[in-house]
C-alpha positions in Angstrom: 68.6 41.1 -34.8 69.4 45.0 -33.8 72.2 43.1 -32.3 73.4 41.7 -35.3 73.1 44.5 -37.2 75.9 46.3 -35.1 78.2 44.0 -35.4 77.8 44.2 -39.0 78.5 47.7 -38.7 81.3 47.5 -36.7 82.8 45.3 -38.7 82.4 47.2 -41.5 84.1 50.3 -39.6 87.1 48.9 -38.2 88.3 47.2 -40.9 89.7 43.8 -39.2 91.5 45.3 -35.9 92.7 43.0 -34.2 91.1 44.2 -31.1 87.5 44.9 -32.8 87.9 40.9 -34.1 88.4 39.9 -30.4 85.3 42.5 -29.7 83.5 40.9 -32.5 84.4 37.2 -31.4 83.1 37.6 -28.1 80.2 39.6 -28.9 79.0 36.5 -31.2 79.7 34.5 -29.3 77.9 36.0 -26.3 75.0 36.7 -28.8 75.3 32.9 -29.4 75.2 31.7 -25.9 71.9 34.4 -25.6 70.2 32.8 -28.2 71.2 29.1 -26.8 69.8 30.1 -23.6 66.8 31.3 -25.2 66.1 28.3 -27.4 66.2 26.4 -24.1 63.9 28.7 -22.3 61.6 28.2 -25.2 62.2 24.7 -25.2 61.8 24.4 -21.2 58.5 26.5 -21.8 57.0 24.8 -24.7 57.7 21.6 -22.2 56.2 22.8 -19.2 53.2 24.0 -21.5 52.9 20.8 -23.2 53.2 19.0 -19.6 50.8 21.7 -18.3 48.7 20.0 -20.7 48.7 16.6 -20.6 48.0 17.4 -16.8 45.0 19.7 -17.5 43.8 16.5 -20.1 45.0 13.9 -17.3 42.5 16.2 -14.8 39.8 16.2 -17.6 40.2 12.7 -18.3 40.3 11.7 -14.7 37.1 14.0 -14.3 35.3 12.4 -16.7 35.9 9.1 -15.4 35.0 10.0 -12.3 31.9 11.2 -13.6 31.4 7.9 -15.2 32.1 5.9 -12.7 29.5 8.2 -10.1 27.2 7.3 -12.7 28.0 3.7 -13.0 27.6 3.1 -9.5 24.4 5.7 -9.5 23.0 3.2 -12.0 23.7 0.1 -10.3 22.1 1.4 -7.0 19.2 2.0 -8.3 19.1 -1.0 -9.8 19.9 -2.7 -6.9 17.0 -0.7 -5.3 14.8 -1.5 -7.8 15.7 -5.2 -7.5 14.9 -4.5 -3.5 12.1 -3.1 -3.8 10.6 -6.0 -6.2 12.3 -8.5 -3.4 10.1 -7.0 -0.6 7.1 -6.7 -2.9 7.4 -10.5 -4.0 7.7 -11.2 -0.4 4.6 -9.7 0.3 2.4 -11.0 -2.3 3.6 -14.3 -1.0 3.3 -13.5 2.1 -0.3 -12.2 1.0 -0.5 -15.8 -0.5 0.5 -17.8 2.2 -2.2 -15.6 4.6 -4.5 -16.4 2.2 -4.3 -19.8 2.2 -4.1 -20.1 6.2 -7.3 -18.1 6.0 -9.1 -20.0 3.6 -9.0 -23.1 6.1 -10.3 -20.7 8.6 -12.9 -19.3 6.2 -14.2 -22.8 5.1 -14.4 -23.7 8.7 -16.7 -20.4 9.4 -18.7 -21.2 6.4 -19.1 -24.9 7.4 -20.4 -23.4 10.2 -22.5 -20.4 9.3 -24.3 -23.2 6.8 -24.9 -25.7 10.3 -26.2 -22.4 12.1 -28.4 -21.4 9.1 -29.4 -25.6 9.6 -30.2 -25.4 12.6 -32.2 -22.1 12.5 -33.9 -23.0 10.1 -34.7 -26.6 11.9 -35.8 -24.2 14.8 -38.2 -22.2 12.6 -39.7 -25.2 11.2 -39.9 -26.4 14.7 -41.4 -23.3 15.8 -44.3 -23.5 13.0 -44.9 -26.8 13.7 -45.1 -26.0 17.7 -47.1 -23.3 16.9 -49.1 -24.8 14.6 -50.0 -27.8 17.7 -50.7 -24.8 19.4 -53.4 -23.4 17.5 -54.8 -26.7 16.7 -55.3 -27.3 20.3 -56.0 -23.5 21.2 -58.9 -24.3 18.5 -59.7 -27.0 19.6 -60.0 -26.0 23.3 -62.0 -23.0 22.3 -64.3 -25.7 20.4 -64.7 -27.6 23.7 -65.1 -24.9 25.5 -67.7 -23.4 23.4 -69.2 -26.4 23.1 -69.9 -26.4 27.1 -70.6 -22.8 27.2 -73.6 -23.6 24.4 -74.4 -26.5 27.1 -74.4 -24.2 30.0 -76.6 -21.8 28.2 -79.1 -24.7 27.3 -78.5 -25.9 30.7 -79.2 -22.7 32.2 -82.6 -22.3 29.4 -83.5 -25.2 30.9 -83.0 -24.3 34.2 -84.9 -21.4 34.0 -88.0 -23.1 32.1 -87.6 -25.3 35.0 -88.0 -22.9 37.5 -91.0 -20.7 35.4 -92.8 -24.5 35.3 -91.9 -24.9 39.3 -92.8 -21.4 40.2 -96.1 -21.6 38.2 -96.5 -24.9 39.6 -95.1 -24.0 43.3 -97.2 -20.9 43.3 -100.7 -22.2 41.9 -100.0 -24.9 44.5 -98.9 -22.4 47.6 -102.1 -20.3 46.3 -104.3 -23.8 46.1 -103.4 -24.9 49.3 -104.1 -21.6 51.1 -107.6 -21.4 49.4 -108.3 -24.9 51.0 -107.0 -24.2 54.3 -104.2 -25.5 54.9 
C-alpha cells in the first residue's frame, strides 16, 4: 500500500512525463508481478497448510483405527481365551466323567466285595460262637464228669478209709487177741 501511495504521488508531481509514465508503468507493473507472486505464496501456503492437515487428520484417523483395530483383535483374544479356557475345563469335567464312570465299575466291584468279606466274617463269628459255644458245653460237661468222679473218689476214698478204721480195729483187736492166747 505505502507502495501505492508513491506512485500516486509521483504521478501527481510529474505531471505525465514521458519518462515518469514509463517509471510509473514498470513500477506497476513490478508491484503487480509482487502481489501475483504473493497471492501464489499464499495460495502455495494455504495448500501446504490445508495438505499439512489432511495429513495430520489422515495420521489421526489412521491412529484411531489402529487403536480400533488393537482393540478388536484385544477383544477377540480374549475371547478366544475365554473360549479355551471353557474347552479345557469341559474337557476335564468329561474327563472327570469318564474317570468316574471307569471307577464306579471298580467301586461296585470293591463293594461287592467288601459286602462278601463282611459275609464271610460274619459267617466266621457265628462260626466262632457256635465253636465256642461246643466248647463250653463240653468244657461243662467234662468238668461235670470230672466232678462227678472226683465226688466218687472222695466217697471212694471215705470208704476206703472206714474200711481201713473197721480193718485196723478189727486187725488190731485180732493181732491183740491172738497174742493174749499165745499164738
Amino acid at each position: 500500500m505505502a507502495r501505492r501511495l508513491r506512485a500516486r504521488n509521483i504521478w501527481n508531481r510529474s505531471a505525465a512525463s514521458p519518462g515518469v509514465i514509463e517509471n510509473i508503468k514498470r513500477l506497476r507493473a513490478v508491484e503487480e508481478a509482487e502481489r501475483g507472486r504473493q497471492a501464489l505464496v499464499i495460495r502455495a501456503e494455504a495448500e501446504a497448510q490445508e495438505n499439512l492437515v489432511k495429513d495430520i487428520k489422515a495420521a489421526e484417523a489412521a491412529e484411531a483405527a489402529a487403536k480400533f483395530k488393537a482393540r478388536e483383535e484385544l477383544l477377540l483374544a480374549e475371547a478366544r481365551q475365554q473360549a479355551a479356557d471353557l474347552d479345557a475345563q469341559a474337557k476335564i469335567r468329561l474327563a472327570e466323567g469318564v474317570q468316574a464312570e471307569a471307577a464306579a465299575e471298580g467301586l461296585a466291584d470293591v463293594r461287592v466285595r467288601e459286602r462278601g468279606a463282611e459275609a464271610i466274617e460274619k459267617e466266621g463269628r457265628a462260626e466262632a460262637v457256635v465253636v465256642r459255644e461246643k466248647a463250653l458245653a463240653g468244657a461243662d460237661a467234662l468238668r461235670e464228669k470230672l466232678k462227678g468222679e472226683a465226688e466218687g473218689l472222695t466217697e471212694k476214698a471215705a470208704a476206703m478209709a472206714a474200711l481201713k478204721r473197721v480193718f485196723w480195729r478189727f486187725f488190731g483187736s485180732y493181732e491183740r487177741h491172738r497174742a493174749a492166747l499165745g499164738g
